[in-house]
PyMOL commands that place a pseudoatom at each C-alpha (Angstrom):
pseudoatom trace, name=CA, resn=UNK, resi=1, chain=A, elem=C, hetatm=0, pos=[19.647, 3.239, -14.540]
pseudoatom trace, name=CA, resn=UNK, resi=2, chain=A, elem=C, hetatm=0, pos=[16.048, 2.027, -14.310]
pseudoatom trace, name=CA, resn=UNK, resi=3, chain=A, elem=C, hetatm=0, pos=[15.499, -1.409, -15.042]
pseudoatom trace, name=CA, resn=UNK, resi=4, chain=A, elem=C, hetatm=0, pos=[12.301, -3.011, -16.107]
pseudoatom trace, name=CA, resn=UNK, resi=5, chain=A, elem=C, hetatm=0, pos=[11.646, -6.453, -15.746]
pseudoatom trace, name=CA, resn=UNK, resi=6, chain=A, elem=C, hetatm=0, pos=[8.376, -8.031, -17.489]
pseudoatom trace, name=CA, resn=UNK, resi=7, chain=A, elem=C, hetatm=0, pos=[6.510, -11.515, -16.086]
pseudoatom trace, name=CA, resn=UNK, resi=8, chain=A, elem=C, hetatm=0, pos=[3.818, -13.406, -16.879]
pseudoatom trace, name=CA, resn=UNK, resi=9, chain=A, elem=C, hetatm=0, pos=[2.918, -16.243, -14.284]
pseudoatom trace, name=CA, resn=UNK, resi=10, chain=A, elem=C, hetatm=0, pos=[0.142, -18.465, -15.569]
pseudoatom trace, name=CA, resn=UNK, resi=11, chain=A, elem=C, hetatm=0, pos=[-1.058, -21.068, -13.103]
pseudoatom trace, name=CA, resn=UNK, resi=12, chain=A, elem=C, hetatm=0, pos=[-2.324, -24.238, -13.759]
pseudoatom trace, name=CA, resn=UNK, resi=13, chain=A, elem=C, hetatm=0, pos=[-5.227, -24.956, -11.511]
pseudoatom trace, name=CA, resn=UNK, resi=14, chain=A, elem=C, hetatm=0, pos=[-3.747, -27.595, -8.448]
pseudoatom trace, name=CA, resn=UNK, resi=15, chain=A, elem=C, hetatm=0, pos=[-0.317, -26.061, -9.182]
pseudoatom trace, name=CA, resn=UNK, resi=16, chain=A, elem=C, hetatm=0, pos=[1.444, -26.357, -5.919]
pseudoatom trace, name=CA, resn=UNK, resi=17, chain=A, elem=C, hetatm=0, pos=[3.882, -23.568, -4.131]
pseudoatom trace, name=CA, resn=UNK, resi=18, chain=A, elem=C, hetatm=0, pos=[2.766, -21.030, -6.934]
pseudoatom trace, name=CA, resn=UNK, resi=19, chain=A, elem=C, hetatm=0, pos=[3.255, -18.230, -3.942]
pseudoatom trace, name=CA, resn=UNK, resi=20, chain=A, elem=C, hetatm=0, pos=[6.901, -19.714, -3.333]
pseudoatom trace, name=CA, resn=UNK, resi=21, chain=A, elem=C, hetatm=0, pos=[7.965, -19.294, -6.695]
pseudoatom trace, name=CA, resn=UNK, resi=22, chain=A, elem=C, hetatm=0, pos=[6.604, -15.826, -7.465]
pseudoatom trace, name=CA, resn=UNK, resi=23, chain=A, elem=C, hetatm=0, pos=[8.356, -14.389, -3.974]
pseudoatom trace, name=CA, resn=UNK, resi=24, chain=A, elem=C, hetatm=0, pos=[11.452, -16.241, -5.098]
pseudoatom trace, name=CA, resn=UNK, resi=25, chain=A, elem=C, hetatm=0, pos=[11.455, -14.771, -8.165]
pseudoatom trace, name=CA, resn=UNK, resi=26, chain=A, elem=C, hetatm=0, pos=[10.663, -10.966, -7.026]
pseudoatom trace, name=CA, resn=UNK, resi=27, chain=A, elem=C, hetatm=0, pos=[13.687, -11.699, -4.453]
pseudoatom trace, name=CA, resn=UNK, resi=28, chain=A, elem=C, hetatm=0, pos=[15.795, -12.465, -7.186]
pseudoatom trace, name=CA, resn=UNK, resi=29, chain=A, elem=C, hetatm=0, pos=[14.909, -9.235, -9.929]
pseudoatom trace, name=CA, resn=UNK, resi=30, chain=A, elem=C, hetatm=0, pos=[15.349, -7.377, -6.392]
pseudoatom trace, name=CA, resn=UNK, resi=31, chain=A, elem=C, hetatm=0, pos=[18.537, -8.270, -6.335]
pseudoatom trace, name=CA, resn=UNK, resi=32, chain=A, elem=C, hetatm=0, pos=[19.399, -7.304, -9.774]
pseudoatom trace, name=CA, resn=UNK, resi=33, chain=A, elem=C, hetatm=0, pos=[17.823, -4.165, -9.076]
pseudoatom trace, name=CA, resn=UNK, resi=34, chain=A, elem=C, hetatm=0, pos=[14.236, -4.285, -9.366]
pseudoatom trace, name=CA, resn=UNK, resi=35, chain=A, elem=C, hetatm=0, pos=[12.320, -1.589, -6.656]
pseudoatom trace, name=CA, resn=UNK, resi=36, chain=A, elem=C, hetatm=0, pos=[8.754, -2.050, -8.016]
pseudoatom trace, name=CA, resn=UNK, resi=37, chain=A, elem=C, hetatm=0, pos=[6.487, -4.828, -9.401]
pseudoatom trace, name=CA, resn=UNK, resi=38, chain=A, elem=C, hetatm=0, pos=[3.279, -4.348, -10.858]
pseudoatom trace, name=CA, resn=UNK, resi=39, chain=A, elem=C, hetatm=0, pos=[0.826, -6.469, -12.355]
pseudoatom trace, name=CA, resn=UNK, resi=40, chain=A, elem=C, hetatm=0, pos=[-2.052, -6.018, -14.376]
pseudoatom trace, name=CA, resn=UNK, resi=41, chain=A, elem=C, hetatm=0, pos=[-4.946, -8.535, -14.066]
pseudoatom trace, name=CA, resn=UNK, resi=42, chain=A, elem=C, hetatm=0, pos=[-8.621, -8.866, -14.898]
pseudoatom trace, name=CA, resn=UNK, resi=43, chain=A, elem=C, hetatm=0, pos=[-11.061, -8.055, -12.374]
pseudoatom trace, name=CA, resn=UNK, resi=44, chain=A, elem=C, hetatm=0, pos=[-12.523, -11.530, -12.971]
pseudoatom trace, name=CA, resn=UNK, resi=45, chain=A, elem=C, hetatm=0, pos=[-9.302, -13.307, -12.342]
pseudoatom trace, name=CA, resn=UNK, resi=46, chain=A, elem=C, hetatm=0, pos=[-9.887, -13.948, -8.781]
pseudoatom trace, name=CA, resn=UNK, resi=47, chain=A, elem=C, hetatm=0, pos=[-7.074, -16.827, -8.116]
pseudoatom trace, name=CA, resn=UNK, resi=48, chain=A, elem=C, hetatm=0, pos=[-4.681, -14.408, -9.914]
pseudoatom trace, name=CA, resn=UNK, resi=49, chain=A, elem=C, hetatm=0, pos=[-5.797, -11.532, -7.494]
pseudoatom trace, name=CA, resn=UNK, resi=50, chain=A, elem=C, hetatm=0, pos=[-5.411, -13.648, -4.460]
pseudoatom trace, name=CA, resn=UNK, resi=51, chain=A, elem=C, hetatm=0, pos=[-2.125, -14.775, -5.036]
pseudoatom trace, name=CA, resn=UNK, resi=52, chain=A, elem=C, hetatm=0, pos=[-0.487, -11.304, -5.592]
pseudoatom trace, name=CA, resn=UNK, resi=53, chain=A, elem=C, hetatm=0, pos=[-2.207, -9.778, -2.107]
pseudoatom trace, name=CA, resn=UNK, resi=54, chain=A, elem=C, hetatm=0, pos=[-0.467, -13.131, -0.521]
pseudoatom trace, name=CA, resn=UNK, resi=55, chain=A, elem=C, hetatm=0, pos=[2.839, -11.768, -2.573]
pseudoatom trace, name=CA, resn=UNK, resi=56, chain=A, elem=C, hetatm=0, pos=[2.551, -8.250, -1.412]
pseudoatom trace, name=CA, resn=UNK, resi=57, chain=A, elem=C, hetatm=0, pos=[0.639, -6.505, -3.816]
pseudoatom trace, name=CA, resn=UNK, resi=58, chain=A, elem=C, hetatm=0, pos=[-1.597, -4.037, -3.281]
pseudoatom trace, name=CA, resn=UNK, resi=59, chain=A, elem=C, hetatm=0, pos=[-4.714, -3.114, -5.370]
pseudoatom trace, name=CA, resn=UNK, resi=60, chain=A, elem=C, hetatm=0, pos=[-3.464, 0.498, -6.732]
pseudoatom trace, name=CA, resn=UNK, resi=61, chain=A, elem=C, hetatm=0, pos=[-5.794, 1.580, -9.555]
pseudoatom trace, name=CA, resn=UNK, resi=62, chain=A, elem=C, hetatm=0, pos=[-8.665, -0.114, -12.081]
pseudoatom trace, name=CA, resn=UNK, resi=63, chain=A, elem=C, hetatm=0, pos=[-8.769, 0.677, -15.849]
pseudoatom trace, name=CA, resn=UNK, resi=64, chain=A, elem=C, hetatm=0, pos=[-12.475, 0.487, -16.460]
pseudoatom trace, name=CA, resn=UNK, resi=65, chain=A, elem=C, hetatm=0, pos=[-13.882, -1.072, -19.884]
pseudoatom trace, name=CA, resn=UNK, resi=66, chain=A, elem=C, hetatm=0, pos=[-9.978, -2.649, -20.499]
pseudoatom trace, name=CA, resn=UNK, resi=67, chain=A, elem=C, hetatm=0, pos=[-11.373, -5.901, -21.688]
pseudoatom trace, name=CA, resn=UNK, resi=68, chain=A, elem=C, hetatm=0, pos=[-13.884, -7.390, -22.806]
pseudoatom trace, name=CA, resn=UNK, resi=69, chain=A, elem=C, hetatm=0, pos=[-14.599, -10.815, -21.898]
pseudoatom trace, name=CA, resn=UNK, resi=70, chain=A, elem=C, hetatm=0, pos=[-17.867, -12.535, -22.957]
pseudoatom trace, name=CA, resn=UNK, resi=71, chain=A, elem=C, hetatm=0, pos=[-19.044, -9.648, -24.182]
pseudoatom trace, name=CA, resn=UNK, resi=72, chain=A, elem=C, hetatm=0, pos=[-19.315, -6.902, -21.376]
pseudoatom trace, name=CA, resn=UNK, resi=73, chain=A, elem=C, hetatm=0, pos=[-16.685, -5.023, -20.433]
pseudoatom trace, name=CA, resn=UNK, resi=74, chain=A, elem=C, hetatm=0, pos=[-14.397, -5.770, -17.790]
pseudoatom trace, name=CA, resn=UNK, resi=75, chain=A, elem=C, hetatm=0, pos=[-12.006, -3.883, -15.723]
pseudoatom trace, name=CA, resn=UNK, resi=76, chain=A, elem=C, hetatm=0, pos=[-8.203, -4.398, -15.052]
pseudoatom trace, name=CA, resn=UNK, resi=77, chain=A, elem=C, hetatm=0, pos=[-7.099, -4.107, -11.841]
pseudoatom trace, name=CA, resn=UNK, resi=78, chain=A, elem=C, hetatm=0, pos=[-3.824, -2.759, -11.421]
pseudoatom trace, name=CA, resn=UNK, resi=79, chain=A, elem=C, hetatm=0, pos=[-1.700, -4.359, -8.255]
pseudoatom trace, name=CA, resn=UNK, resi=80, chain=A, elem=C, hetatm=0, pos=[1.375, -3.224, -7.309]
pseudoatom trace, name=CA, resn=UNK, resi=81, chain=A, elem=C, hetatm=0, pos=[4.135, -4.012, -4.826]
pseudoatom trace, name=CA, resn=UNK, resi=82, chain=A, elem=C, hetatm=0, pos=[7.508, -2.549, -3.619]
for i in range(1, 82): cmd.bond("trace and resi %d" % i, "trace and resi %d" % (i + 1))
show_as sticks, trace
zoom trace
């Protein structure tokens, strides 16, 4: 049976061992059965973009015109990680 696990991690700017506590908590859905993570994050969320390639994820698509933020149109970036 497929299970699908859903996370948010928002990090407060200075917050320390962020990476530690997002490969912790993949290790732990793996072991209930997770085989794929994915994450959907604005293009303009750099921070957010550098942690998950330090995580393991890989850039795998981009939605164009999925937000908009200050009003233009911004893509989402679609990182993923097995």
């Amino acid at each position: 049976n497929p299970i699908l696990f859903e996370v948010h991690i928002c990090m407060k700017k200075g917050a320390k061992d962020v990476d530690s506590f997002v490969r912790e908590s993949m290790g732990k859905m793996r072991e209930k059965g997770a085989k794929k993570f994915l994450g959907p994050i604005g293009e303009w969320n750099v921070p957010a973009l550098k942690l998950a390639k330090r995580c393991g994820f890989n850039e795998e698509g981009r939605i164009p015109k999925a937000y908009q933020r200050d009003g233009n149109f911004k893509s989402m970036v679609l990182m993923g990680c097995e």
